[in-house]
C-alpha positions in Angstrom: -0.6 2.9 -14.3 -3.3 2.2 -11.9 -1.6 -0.5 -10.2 1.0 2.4 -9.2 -1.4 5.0 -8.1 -2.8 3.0 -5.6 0.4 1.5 -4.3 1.9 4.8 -4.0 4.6 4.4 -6.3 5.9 7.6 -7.5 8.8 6.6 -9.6 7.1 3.6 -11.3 3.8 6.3 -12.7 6.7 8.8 -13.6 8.2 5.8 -15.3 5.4 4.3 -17.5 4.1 8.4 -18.2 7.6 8.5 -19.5 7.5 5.6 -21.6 4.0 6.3 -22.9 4.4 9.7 -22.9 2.6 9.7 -26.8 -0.5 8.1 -25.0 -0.2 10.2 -21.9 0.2 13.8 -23.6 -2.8 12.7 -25.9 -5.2 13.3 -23.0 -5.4 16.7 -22.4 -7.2 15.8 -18.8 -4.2 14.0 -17.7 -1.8 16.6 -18.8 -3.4 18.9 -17.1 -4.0 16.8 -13.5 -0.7 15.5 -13.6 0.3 17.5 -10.6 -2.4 16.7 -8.9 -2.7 12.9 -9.7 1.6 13.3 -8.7 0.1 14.3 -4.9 -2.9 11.5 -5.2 0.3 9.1 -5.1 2.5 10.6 -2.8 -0.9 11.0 -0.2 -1.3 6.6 -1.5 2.4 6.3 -0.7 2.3 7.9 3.0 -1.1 6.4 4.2 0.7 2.9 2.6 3.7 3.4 4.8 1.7 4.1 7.3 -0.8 1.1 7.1 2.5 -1.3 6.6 4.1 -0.2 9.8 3.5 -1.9 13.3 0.9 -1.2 15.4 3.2 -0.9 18.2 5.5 2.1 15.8 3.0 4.7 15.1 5.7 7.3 14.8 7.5 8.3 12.2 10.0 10.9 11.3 9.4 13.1 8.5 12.7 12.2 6.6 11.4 8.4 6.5 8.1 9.5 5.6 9.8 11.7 2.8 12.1 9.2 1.7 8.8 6.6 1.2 6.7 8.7 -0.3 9.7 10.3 -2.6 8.9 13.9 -1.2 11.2 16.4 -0.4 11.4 16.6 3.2 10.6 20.4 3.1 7.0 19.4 1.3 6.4 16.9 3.5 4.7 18.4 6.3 2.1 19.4 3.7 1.7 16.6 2.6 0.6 15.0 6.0 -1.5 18.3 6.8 -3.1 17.4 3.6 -3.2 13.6 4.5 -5.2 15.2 8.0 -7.5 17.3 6.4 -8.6 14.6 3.8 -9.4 12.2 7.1 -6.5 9.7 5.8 -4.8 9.7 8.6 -5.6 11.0 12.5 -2.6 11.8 14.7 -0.4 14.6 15.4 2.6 16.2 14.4 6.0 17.4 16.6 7.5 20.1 14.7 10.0 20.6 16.6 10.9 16.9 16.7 10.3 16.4 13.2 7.9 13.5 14.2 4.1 12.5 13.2 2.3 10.0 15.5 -0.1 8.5 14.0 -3.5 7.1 15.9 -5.6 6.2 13.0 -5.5 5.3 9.2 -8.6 5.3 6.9 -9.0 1.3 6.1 -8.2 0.6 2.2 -8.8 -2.5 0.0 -5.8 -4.9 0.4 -4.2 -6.7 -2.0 -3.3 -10.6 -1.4 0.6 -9.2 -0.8 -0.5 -7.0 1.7 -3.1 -9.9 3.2 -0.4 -12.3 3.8 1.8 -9.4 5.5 -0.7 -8.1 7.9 -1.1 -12.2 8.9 2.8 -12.3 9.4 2.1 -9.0 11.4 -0.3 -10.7 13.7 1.6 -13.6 13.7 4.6 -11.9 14.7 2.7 -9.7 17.4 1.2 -13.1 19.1 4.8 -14.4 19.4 5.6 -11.5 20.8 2.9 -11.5 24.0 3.0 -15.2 24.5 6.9 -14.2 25.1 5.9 -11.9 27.5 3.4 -13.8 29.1 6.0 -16.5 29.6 8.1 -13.8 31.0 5.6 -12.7 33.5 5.3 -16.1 34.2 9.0 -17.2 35.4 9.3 -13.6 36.4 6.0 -13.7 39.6 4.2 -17.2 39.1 1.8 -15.7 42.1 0.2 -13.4 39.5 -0.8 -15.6 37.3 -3.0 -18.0 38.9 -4.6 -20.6 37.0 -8.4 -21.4 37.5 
């Protein structure tokens, strides 16, 4: 249960407070929180997506951020107001584009999965400027003068 709170997942906490439903229903705190604990995730699930994503894709539309964090998309403008006002997330939000750009995400404790792809992440984005350094290179060798 805990495991899927903090990774965000909706459907797997709706699926083991189904199957335990007798355990579940016998504390009255939890009955009555559900909702809230239901938005707890959701909130886990958007600042995850957002944490997994590229540092070079801070935008996202609100149907992708709906479709991750298994909101409808007409509650999910809430949800990232709600993700702002918490200090979750910094950024803003285009309406009218149906967009949030994100600038900054409150640091969390990672697990090894999520270790190993932040290193691919940074792996991949060095591959990615050494390309363009070589690039530059071939492209104006005068530029890049070596001392």
């Amino acid at each position: 249960l805990l495991e899927n709170v903090d990774s965000g997942d909706l459907e797997g906490f709706e699926a083991i407070t189904n199957q335990h439903a007798n355990y579940f229903n016998a504390q009255p705190l939890l009955v009555q929180n559900k909702a809230k604990i239901e938005q707890k995730v959701a909130l886990l699930a958007l600042v995850n997506r957002i944490i997994g994503a590229s540092a070079v894709n801070a935008e996202f539309t609100f149907d992708s951020l709906a479709k991750f964090s298994k909101v409808p998309v007409a509650r999910i403008e809430i949800l990232i107001m709600k993700a702002i006002s918490l200090h979750l997330i910094s950024g803003h939000m285009d309406e009218v584009k149906q967009t949030l750009t994100v600038t900054w995400v409150m640091p969390k404790q990672l697990t090894d999965k999520e270790v190993k792809q932040r290193g691919d992440s940074v792996d991949t984005w060095s591959k990615h400027i050494y390309n363009v350094l070589l690039d530059m290179e071939n492209e104006v060798p005068e530029l890049l003068l070596e001392a």
